[in-house]
Phi, psi and omega in degrees: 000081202290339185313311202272316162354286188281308171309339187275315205275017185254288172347321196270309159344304167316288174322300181305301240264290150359276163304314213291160199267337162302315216269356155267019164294106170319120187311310189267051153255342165332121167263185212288115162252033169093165180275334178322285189314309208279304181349280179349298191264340171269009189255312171331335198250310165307302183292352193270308173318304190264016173265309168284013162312289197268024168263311156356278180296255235306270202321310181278023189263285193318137190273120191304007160292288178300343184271015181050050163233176159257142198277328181251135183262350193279325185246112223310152159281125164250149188301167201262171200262199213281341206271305178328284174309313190305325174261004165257358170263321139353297198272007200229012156321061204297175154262129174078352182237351147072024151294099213004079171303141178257106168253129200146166147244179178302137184272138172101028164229170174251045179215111176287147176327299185303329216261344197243312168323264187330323194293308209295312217279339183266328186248000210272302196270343170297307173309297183318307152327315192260014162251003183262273144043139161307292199316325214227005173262349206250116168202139138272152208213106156305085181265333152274046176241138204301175185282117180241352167330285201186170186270110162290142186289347211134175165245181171238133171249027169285151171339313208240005165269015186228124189283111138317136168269113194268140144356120221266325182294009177245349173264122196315133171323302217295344173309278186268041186290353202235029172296152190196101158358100173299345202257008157320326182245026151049190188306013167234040183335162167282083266273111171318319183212182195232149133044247181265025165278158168245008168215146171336109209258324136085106177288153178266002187248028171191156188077167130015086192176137193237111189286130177230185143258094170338311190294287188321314187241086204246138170343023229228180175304127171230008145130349175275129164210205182095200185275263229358289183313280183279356162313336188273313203271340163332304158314297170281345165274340195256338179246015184208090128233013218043029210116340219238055168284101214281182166260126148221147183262190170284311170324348200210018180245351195239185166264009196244227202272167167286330193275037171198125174275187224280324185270042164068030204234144152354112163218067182319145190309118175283159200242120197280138221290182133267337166301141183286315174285007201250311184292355175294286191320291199304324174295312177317292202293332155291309196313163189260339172288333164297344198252351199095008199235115173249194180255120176280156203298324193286309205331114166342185180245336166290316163301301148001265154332302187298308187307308179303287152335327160278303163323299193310318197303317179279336168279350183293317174286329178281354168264008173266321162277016174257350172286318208235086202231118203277120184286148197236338170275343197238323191074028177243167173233124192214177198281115184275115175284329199275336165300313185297303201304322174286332152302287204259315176314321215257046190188019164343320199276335179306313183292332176300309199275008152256062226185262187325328213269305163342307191288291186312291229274329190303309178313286180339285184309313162327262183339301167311344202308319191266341174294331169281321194292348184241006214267138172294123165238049184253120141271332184111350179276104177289337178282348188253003183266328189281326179321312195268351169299318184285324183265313196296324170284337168303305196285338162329283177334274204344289192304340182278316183273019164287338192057200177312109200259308188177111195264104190296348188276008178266006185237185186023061132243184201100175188278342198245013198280340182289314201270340175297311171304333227249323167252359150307300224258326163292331184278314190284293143001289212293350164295347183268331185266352189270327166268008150259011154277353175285105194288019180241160205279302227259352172298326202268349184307326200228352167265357151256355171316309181259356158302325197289308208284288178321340183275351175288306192307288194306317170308310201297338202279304194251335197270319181263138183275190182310313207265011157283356186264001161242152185105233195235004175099312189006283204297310176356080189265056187241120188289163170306310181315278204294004173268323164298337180261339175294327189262345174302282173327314173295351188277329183291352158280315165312302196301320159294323184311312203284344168265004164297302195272355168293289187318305169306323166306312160340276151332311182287347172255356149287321151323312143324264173338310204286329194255011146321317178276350174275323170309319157329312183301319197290143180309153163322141158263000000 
């Protein structure tokens, strides 16, 4: 709150240079004690002004939650609210000691958070295997098709902001037999999407597109921020969620750093207290609900779903860079806590809906299940074809004894439900054109990847009933690309579930440590 910031420190500034009893003494009553002496004693004085200045200022930069003070004195202390505790339970969470255990269920599914934890504990290292693969390291990606939006500021040409490229000899033909000029065929282009698509789909055996490897180019920080960054997701919250728009800062908008805000100023990473009764409060004083801005209780549940499916997707990226956060003093890349806090703290419901995003693609796949389980994945790698024949039934297995999960046959009914989809699935589509506004190459690489891959999930769910996934397939329309993004995404979903409890550990050893070093402080008895 920089208002009050400057003000307490102009005030205090104020206070000293007044008050203080020296410094309203007349020098010429004084008696003379030489110039030397007089120097002396007025820098003595000055320097005394401006220390309470900034002893001032430093108190009031710190948030009056953590000095256990109240920021309105007028006003009772309130409990942190439900969204709050659920993240503060998250990070205070233990293994085996059942320490604000996150109870419940996830909302708008039939599956509790443990229930989801676990599922995770079962499919994390199979998945991991099976995105290492030829078959599921391979996509091709229009990462240059222009801005149709708004006027883009540029790209980031940094290092880690740049798409590697793979080699067309490392890709099986048959993958790319129909390359061909889109613009060849004139006024009869080839259709972006269909139908039951819910995002732009850019078939991989024609047009436009750059094969790249996923494993090679992996998601993490890559130093783009500023409004670019946060101009995309502004763009899918305030113009494609129905309304339904959260606050957002920079801090919580791009994929890059945290540490410069949009007007180039300073925002350093917040640090989480040690105290355990200290982190609710401490969360509160982040949260989007102090600004005022919740999700309202009426919103359809078709909406609902589309919001959430978007919040996960965005705390899912901002915790992968915040797993993979490049230290700039070590010259490593290692798990930022306070990035996470920063992110993710001051968005508590973003961390409930990556959770919900877990749930939708587990359901998805469920549905898919005989249809994946028969899907040609032969590359000619004879050690990764045999891999994913070994893998692909694990995870199957995992997701099937999870049972009911999420009943997609509860949405879009009613007399308005045909035209409720119809404009589900364009608000989702215009998000596929909102990640070609991203200016850094490897942001836009996993920001239409995983657009691709949850709108894949939503095509298995609403466009086809059950029984188009038995039998012989017919009706079916699904490119390799969305079988590569669907199962990509759900391991990128893993991999935040798995940095959840990385983080918590993280904490918990903070926790530790402080309160070691106050046991340590105490006398002998």
């Amino acid at each position: 709150m920089p208002k009050k910031r400057s003000s307490a420190a102009r005030s205090a500034a104020r206070t000293a240079h007044v008050t203080s009893p020296a410094l309203a003494l007349d020098t010429d009553q004084q008696p003379d004690v030489g110039p030397a002496k007089r120097q002396w004693l007025w820098t003595t004085l000055r320097v005394a002004a401006l220390a309470a200045a900034a002893a001032t200022a430093y108190i009031a930069r710190d948030s009056p939650h953590v000095l256990g003070l109240s920021s309105r004195s007028e006003d009772p202390p309130k409990s942190p609210s439900q969204n709050i505790g659920f993240m503060a339970q998250v990070l205070q969470k233990s293994q085996g000691q059942n320490i604000c255990k996150p109870e419940g269920f996830v909302s708008d599914t039939y599956s509790d958070f443990d229930s989801v934890e676990a599922l995770n504990h079962r499919v994390a290292r199979p998945l991991d295997k099976l995105v290492h693969t030829k078959f599921f390291r391979t996509l091709k990606v229009d990462l240059y098709k222009p801005c149709q939006l708004w006027r883009t500021e540029g790209s980031c040409f940094q290092r880690d902001c740049i798409v590697q490229p793979l080699d067309a000899s490392n890709v099986p033909a048959a993958w790319c037999a129909e390359t061909v000029d889109q613009n060849s065929f004139g006024p009869f282009l080839r259709p972006e999407y269909t139908d039951k698509d819910f995002a732009i789909v850019n078939d991989e055996t024609y047009g436009d597109g750059l094969w790249v490897d996923l494993v090679e180019n992996p998601e993490r920080f890559t130093g783009y921020a500023g409004a670019g960054a946060n101009a995309v997701w502004m763009s899918i919250y305030q113009d494609n969620c129905f309304g339904v728009a959260p606050y957002l800062q920079d801090t919580a908008g791009g994929w890059g750093s945290q540490l410069v805000n949009i007007d180039g100023k300073s925002m350093p990473f917040v640090q989480p207290p040690h105290k355990r009764r200290e982190l609710a409060p401490f969360l509160e004083n982040l949260a989007e609900e102090d600004r005022g801005v919740t999700l309202p209780a009426d919103v359809p549940r078709e909406y609902r779903v589309f919001y959430r499916a978007i919040s996960g997707l965005h705390a899912s990226v901002s915790t992968h860079i915040c797993a993979e956060y490049f230290n700039a003093t070590s010259e490593q890349w290692e798990p930022n806590l306070g990035c996470f806090i920063s992110r993710i703290g001051a968005f508590p419901d973003r961390l409930q809906n990556m959770y919900f995003n877990f749930v939708l693609l587990t359901r998805a796949i469920q549905k898919m299940e005989p249809y994946i389980a028969s899907y040609d994945y032969t590359t000619g790698v004879v050690k990764d074809d045999r891999a994913v024949q070994r893998l692909i039934p694990k995870v199957l297995k995992a997701v099937r004894k999870a049972g009911l999960v999420f009943d997609d046959s509860e949405l879009f009914l009613g007399s308005d439900g045909h035209e409720l989809k119809a404009e589900f699935k364009e608000n989702f589509r215009n998000i596929s054109r909102i990640m070609d506004c991203t200016g850094c190459e490897k942001c836009r690489l996993w920001g239409k990847t995983q657009t691709l891959g949850l709108a894949t999930a939503l095509k298995a769910l609403f466009s086809y009933p059950d029984r188009a996934f038995r039998g012989r397939f017919t009706s079916l329309d699904f490119k390799r690309n969305e079988v590569v993004a669907l199962i990509t995404t759900y391991f990128q979903f893993s991999r935040s579930l798995d940095a959840i409890e990385m983080f918590r550990g993280m904490y918990q050893n903070i926790v530790t440590d402080w309160r070691a070093s106050q046991a340590s402080q105490l006398p002998d008895k």
